[in-house]
C-alpha positions as CSV (number, residue, x, y, z in Angstrom):
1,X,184.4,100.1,155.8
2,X,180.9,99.8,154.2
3,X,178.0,101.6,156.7
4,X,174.5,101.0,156.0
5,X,172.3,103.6,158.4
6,X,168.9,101.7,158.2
7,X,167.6,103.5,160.9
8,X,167.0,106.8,161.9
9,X,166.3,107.0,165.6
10,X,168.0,109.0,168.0
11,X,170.0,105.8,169.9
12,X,170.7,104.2,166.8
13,X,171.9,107.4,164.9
14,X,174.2,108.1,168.1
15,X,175.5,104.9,167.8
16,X,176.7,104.7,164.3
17,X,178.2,108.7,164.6
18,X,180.4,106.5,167.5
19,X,181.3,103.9,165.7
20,X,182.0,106.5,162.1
21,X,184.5,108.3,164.9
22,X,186.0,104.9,166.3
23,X,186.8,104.1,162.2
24,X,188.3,107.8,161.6
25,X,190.3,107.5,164.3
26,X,191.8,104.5,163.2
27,X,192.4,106.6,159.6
28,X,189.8,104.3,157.5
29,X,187.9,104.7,154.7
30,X,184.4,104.9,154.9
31,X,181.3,104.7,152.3
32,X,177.9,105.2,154.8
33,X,174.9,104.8,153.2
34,X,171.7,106.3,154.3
35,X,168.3,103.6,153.8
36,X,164.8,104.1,154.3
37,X,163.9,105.4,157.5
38,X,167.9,106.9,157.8
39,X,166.9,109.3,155.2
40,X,164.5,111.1,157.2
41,X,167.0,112.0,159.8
42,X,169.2,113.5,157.2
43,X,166.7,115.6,155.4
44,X,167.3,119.3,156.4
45,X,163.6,120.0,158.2
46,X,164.7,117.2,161.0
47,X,168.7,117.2,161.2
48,X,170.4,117.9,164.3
49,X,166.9,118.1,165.8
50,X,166.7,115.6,168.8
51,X,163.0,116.4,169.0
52,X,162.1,114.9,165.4
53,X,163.9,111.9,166.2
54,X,162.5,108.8,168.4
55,X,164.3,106.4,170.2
56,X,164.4,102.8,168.9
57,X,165.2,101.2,172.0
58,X,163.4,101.8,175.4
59,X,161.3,104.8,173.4
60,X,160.1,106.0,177.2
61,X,163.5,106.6,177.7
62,X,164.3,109.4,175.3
63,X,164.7,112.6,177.7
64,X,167.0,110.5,180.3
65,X,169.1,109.1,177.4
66,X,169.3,113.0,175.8
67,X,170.1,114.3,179.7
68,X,172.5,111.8,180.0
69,X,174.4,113.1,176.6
70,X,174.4,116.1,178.1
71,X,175.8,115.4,181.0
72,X,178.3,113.5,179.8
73,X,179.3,115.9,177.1
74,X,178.9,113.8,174.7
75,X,178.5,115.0,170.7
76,X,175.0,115.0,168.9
77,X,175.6,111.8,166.3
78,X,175.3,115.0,163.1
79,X,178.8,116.1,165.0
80,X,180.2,112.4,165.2
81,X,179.5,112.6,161.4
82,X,180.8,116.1,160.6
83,X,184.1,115.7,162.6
84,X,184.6,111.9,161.2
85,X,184.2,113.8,157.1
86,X,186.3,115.7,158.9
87,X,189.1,113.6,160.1
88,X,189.1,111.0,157.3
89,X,187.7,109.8,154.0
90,X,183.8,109.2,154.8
91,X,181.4,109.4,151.8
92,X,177.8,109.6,152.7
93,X,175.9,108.6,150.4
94,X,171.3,109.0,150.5
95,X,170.0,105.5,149.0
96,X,167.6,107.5,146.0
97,X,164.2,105.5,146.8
98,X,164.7,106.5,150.7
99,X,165.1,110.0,150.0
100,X,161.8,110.3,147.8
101,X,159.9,108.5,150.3
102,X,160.9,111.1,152.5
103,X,160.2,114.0,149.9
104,X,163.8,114.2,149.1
105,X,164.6,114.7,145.6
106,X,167.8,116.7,145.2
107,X,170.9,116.5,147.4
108,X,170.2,120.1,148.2
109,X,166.9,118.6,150.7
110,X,169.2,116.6,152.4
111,X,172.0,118.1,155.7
112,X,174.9,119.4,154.2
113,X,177.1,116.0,155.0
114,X,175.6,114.1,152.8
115,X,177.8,114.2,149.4
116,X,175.2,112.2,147.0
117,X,172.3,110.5,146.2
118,X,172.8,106.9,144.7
119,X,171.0,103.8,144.2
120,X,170.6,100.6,146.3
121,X,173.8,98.9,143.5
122,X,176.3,100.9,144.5
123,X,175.9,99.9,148.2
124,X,175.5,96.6,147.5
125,X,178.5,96.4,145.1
126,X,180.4,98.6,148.7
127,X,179.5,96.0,151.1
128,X,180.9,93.1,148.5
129,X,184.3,95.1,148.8
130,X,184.6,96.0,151.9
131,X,186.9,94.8,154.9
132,X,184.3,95.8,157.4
133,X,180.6,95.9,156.7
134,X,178.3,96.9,159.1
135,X,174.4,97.0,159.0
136,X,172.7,99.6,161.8
């Protein structure tokens, strides 16, 4: 499977650590690759930090949403990610032009997860030869 992160709000991240656990679970490989305003949520400074992230959808809605992980006991989306690497082969991979817009240069700016910095070819040349290719 072929992951494109395009956005970095707090819903949207949440949503693609599910999926990424859904796709380890069923044993799959996995190339994830971080765009544009996805690299901001994996540089270090904002991480696992639900108070540098927004919400895409319903932005108002952002402590019920957090309350309601809570309650739930449901993972933060960097602990979908870590336990997915975890579980099975996931590559995550920091589009180069995202990063620097970011102020992310070096892998070492990034959260520890992230395995390398690439350009936008090598996701495009992913999607082309994946089974599953999805766009978040």
């Amino acid at each position: 499977m072929t992951l494109a992160l395009f956005s970095g709000s707090l819903d949207k991240l949440t949503a693609a650590g599910v999926i990424l656990g859904g796709a380890a679970a069923d044993d799959m490989d996995v190339d994830l690759f971080v765009l544009l305003q996805g690299a901001r949520a994996f540089k270090k400074e904002i991480g696992d930090d639900p108070n540098k992230l927004e919400m895409a959808e319903y932005p108002g809605l952002k402590a019920e949403f957090l309350d309601s992980l809570k309650t739930l006991k449901v993972k933060s989306w960097i602990e979908f990610f870590r336990e997915a690497k975890e579980l099975t082969n996931v590559k995550i991979h920091i589009c180069g032009l995202a990063g620097k817009i970011w102020g992310g240069e070096k892998l070492e700016d990034f959260v520890d997860i992230a395995d390398d910095i690439c350009g936008i070819g090598e996701y495009i040349e992913s999607a082309q030869n994946a089974d599953v290719h999805l766009f978040i």
